[in-house]
PANU-660799 format. One line per field, with one value per residue (C-alpha): residue number from 1; residue in one letter; x, y, z. Coordinates in steps of 0.5 Angstrom, whole numbers. Layout:
N
seq <- (NUM,...)
type <- (A,...)
xx <- (X,...)
yy <- (Y,...)
zz <- (Z,...)
# end
This chain:
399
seq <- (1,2,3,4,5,6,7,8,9,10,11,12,13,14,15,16,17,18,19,20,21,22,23,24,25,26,27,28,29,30,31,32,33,34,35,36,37,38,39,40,41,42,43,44,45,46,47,48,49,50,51,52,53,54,55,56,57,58,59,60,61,62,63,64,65,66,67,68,69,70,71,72,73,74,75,76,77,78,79,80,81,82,83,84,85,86,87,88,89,90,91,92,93,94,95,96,97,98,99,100,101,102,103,104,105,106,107,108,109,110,111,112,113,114,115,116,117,118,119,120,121,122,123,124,125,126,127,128,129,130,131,132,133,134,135,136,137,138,139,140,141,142,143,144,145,146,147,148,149,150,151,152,153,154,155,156,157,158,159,160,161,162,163,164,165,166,167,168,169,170,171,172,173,174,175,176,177,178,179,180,181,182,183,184,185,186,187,188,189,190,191,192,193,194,195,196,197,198,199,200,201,202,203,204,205,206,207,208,209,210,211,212,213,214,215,216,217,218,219,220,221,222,223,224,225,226,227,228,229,230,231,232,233,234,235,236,237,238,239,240,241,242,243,244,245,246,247,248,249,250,251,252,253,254,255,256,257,258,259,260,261,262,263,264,265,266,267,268,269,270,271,272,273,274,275,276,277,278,279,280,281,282,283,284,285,286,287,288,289,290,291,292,293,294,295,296,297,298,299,300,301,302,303,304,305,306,307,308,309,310,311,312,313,314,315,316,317,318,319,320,321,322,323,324,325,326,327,328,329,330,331,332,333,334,335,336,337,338,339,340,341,342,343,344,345,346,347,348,349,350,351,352,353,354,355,356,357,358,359,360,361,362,363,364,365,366,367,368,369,370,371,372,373,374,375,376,377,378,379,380,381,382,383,384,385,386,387,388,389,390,391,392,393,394,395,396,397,398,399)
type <- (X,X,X,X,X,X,X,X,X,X,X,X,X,X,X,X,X,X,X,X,X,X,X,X,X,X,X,X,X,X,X,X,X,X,X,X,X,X,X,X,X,X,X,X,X,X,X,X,X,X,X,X,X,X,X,X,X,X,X,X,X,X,X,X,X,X,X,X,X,X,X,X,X,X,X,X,X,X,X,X,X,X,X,X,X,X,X,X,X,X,X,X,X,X,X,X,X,X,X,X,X,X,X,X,X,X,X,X,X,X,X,X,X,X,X,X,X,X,X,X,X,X,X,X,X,X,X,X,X,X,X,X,X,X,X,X,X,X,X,X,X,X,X,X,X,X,X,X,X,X,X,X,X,X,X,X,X,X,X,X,X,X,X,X,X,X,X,X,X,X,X,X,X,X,X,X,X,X,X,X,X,X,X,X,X,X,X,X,X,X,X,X,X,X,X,X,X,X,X,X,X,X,X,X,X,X,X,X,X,X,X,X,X,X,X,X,X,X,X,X,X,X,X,X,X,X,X,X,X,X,X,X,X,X,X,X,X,X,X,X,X,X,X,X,X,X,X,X,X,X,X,X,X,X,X,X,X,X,X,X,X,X,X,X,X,X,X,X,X,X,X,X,X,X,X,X,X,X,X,X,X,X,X,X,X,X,X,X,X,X,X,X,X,X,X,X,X,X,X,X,X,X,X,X,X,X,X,X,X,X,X,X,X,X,X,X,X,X,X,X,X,X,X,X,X,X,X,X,X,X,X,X,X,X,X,X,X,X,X,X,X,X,X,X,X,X,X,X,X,X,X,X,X,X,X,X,X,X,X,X,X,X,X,X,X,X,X,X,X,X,X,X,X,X,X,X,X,X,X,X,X,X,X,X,X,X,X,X,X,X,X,X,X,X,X,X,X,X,X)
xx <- (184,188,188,190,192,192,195,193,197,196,202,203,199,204,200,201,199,197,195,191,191,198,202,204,207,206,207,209,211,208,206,211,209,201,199,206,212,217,212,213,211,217,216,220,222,222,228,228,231,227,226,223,217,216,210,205,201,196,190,190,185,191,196,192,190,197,198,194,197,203,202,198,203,206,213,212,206,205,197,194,188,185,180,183,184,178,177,180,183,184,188,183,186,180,175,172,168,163,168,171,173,175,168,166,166,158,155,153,161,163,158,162,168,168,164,171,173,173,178,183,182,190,189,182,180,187,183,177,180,182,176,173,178,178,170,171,176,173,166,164,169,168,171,174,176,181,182,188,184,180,183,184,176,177,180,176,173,178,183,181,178,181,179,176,169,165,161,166,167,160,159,166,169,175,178,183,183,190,193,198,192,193,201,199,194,198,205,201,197,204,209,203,204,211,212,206,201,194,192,187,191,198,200,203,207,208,212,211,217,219,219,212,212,206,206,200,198,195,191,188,189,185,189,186,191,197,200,198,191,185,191,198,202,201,205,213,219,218,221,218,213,213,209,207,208,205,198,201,207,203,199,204,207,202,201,209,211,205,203,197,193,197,204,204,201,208,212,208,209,213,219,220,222,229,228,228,232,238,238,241,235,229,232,235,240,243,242,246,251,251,253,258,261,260,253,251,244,243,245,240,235,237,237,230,227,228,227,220,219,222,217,211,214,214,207,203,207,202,196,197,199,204,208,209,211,214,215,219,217,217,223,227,223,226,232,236,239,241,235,232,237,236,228,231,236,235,228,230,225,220,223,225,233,235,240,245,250,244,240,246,247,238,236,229,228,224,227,226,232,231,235,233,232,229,220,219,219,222,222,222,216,217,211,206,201,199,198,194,190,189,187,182,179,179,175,170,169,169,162)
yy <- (326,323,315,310,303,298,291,285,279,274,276,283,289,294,301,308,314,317,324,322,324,327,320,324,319,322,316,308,303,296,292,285,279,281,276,274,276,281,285,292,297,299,306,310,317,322,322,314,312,306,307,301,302,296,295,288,288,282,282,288,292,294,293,298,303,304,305,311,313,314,317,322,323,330,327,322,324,326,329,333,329,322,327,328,322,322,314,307,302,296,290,284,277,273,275,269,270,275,281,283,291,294,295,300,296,294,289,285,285,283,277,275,276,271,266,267,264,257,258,263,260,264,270,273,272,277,282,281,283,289,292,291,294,300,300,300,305,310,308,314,313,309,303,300,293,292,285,280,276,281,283,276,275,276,269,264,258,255,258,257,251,245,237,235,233,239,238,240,247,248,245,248,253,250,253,257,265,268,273,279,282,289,289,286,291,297,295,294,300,303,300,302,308,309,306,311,305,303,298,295,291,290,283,282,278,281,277,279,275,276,270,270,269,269,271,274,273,280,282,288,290,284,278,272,267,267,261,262,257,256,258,261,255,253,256,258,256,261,262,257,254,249,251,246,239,233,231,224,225,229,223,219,222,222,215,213,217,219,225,228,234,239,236,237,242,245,241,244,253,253,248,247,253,256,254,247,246,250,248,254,259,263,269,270,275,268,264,267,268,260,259,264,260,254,250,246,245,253,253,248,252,258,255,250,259,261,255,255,262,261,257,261,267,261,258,265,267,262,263,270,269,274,279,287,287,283,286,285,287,284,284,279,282,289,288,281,283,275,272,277,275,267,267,271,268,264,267,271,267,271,277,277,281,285,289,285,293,295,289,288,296,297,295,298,303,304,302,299,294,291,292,298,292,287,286,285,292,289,294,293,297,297,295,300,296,301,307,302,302,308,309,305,308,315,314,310,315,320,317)
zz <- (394,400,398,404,401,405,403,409,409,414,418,416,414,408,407,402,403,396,394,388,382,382,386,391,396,403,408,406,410,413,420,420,425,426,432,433,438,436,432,429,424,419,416,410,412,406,405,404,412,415,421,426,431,436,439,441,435,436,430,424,428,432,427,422,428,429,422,423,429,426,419,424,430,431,431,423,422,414,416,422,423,419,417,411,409,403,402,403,397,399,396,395,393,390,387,384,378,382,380,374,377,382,387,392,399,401,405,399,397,403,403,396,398,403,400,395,402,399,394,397,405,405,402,403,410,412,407,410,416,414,411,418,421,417,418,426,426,421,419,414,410,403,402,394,393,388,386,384,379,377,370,368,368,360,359,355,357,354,357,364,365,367,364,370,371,370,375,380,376,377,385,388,383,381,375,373,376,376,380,380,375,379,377,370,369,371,367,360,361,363,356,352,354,354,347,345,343,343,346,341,336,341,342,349,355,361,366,373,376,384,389,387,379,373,366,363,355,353,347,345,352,355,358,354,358,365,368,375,376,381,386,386,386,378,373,374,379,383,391,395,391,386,380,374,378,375,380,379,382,388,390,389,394,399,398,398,404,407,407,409,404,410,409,401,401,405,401,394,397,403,400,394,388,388,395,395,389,390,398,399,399,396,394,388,390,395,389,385,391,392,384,385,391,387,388,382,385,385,378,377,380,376,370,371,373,367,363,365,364,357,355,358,354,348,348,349,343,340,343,341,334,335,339,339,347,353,358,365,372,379,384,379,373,374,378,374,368,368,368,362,358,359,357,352,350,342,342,335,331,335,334,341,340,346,347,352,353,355,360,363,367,367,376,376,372,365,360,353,353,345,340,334,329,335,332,339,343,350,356,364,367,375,378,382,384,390,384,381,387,388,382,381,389,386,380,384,389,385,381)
# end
């Protein structure tokens, strides 16, 4: 079954083109600048080139039927005609408490997912704009909705409320929900698989660490606690965002500099993290360019990145009563020997030991970098979200 993945951000549109079950990837690449000047479709050969197609691109409906366009043109096309294409998944940010799995796209789930509007006014309209697209373009085919927050329905109330007056979790939904659930779902599943575990009885911690970071506490294959909360901002120093901040500070801000909601918000996404700490950059790759080069800000933003996400790893140690497996993915997760040390650099007294001869030559690949002696398997499992996807839209057509 030919599975086209379509992810829709505000701006940009990334696709994959899978043969399921084998994940045979036929054809990937992505829209940039949606609605802006200077727009264009970026595609990966076969071979792994990247090649540029520029074209006016102002709203997804475009953007995806140029898409389509592309993989079924004679000259880089990957299939003859969009016939062959069999179903549509589609990543979905926001859920809300509505899904716990992955759904079949109807009238019904399209009405849900926009009430899902209220909490995720960023994220979810861009996806919704998708399916729409996507129905226009090639109405008969089936449709899945695969959601962020999906996984991390299994939480405790206890884990996903925040003290605040009740009434404003039951009037405006304003809890914790989590994210990078696809990819969390996906690297447990996937350890477990390698490690040659069951899932029942296993403690474990997976780190999706990139610009955008969550730690997710997992038991018996169920996520029970994450550090993202209502939004993306909570939770870890990541790229631009600021992650766990003091709400007094916020409105404290507000009032001594007179910021409005729009300003803070800014401040809270766009400019803090790596970015506003180090103020060199977001990317991880500048910062450790920058500390090289001599930047104290930039070692400070290093070491406030690790140091938080050391003390997720800790306190889910606790909440789990234990660990049997941490594991790292995400652009920095899987890529960034030294940020793997740092988190778990002094954790032997929860039986975390790595093998530094062994972290420090693995970039990407599947590899279990704990010593023989370690209690804790600690192994770097690359994400897959759009297999993940895939995955999820073949077993629902399929029924």
């Amino acid at each position: 079954m030919k599975i086209l993945v379509l992810n829709c951000g505000s701006s940009s549109i990334k696709y994959k083109l899978i043969e399921m079950p084998a994940n045979n990837v036929l054809a990937q690449g992505g829209v940039e600048k949606v609605g802006l000047k200077d727009s264009f479709l970026k595609l990966t050969k076969p071979n792994g080139e990247k090649e540029i197609l520029e074209k006016e691109i102002p709203e997804h409906t475009v953007g995806i039927e140029f898409i389509l366009e592309t993989i079924t043109s004679a000259e880089r096309g990957a299939i003859k005609s969009l016939d062959e294409i069999d179903a549509v998944g589609h990543r979905v940010v926001h859920g809300g408490e509505k899904f716990n799995k992955s759904v079949l796209i109807t009238d019904e789930v399209i009405k849900n997912i926009e009430e899902c509007i209220k909490v995720a006014p960023l994220h979810n309209p861009p996806n919704l704009k998708g399916i729409a697209a996507v129905t226009k373009l090639m109405p008969n085919k089936p449709q899945v909705a695969v959601f962020d927050t999906a996984f991390h329905q299994t939480m405790p109330q206890k884990a996903f409320m925040y003290a605040l007056p009740y009434e404003l979790y039951k009037e405006n939904g304003v809890r914790r929900y989590g994210f990078h659930g696809t990819s969390h779902r996906y690297v447990s599943q996937r350890a477990l698989e390698i490690l040659g575990m069951k899932a029942e009885g296993t403690k474990m911690i997976t780190c999706h660490i990139g610009n955008g970071g969550s730690i997710t506490a997992i038991k018996d294959g169920k996520s029970v606690d994450t550090s993202m909360g209502m939004t993306p901002l909570e939770g870890l120093v990541m790229g631009t965002r600021a992650g766990d901040v003091d709400a007094g500070a916020v409105t404290f801000l507000m009032e001594a500099k007179g910021y409005d909601v729009a300003t803070m918000s800014s401040i809270l996404n766009k400019k803090s993290g790596l970015m506003g700490v180090s103020g060199a950059s977001s990317d991880m790759r500048d910062v450790r360019a920058a500390i090289a080069a001599g930047n104290e800000q930039a070692k400070l933003a290093l070491d406030m990145f690790c140091y938080r996400a050391k003390k997720y790893v800790g306190s889910y140690v606790a909440v789990l009563g234990g660990l049997d497996v941490l594991v790292f993915t995400g652009g920095i997760g899987e890529n960034v020997e030294v940020v793997r040390e740092a988190i778990c650099k002094d954790m032997e007294c929860f039986g975390i030991k790595i093998d530094k001869s062994i972290n420090d030559q693995i970039h990407g690949d599947e590899k279990v970098i704990s010593t023989s002696d370690s209690k804790v398997k600690v192994i770097i499992v690359p994400t897959d979200e759009e297999y993940m996807i895939a995955s999820d839209t073949l077993e629902i057509v399929s029924k």
